[in-house]
C-alpha positions as CSV (number, residue, x, y, z in Angstrom):
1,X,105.6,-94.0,17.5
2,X,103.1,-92.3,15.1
3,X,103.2,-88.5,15.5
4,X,101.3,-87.5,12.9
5,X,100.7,-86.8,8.7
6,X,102.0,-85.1,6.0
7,X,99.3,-84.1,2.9
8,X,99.8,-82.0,0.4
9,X,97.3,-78.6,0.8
10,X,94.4,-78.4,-1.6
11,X,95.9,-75.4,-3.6
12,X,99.3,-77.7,-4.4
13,X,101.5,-75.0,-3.1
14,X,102.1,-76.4,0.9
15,X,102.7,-79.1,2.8
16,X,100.3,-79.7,5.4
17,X,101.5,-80.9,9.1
18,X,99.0,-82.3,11.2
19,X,100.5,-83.9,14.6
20,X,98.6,-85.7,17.4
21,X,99.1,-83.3,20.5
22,X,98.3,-86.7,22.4
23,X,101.5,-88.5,20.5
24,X,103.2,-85.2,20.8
25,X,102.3,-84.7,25.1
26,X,103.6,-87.9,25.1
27,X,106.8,-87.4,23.0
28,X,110.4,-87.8,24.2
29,X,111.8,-85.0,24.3
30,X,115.7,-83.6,24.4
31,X,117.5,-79.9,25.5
32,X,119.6,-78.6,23.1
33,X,123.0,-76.7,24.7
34,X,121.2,-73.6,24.8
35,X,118.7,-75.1,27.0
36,X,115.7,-75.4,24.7
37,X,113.5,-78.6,24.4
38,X,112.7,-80.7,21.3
39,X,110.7,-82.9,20.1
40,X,112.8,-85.0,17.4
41,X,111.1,-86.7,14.3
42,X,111.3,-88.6,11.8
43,X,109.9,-87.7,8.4
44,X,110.9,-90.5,5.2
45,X,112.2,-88.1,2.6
46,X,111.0,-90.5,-0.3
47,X,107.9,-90.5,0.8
48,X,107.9,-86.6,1.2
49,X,108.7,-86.7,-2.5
50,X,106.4,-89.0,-3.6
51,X,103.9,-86.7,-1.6
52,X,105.0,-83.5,-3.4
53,X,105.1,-84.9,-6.7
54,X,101.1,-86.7,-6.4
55,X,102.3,-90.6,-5.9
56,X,101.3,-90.3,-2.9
57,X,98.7,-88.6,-0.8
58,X,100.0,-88.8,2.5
59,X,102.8,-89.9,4.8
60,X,103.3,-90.4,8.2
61,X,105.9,-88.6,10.7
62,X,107.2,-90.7,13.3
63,X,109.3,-90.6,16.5
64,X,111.9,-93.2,17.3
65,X,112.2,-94.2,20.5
66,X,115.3,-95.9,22.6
């Protein structure tokens, strides 16, 4: 499922998140041992790259469901 974009910020210096809080209400979610909840996703490290290094201009973060 399509959570949401990765840019690179206008200054060069950041990554930008932006994630759907509709996809992300909708999210499966896990506890870790301690008790706390997650959200897990998915995030192509390639892509990240080509993102950081201007090949790209966005990629998507994902969630993968069972």
């Amino acid at each position: 499922m399509l959570m949401g974009y990765i840019r690179k910020s206008n200054a060069g210096g950041a990554l930008k998140v932006n994630l759907s809080a509709d996809a992300f209400d909708k999210a499966q979610r896990y506890l870790s041992k301690d008790g706390e909840e997650f959200v897990g996703l998915v995030v192509n490290i390639d892509h990240v790259r080509a993102v950081m290094e201007g090949e790209k201009e966005v990629t998507s973060i994902s969630q993968i469901s069972d």
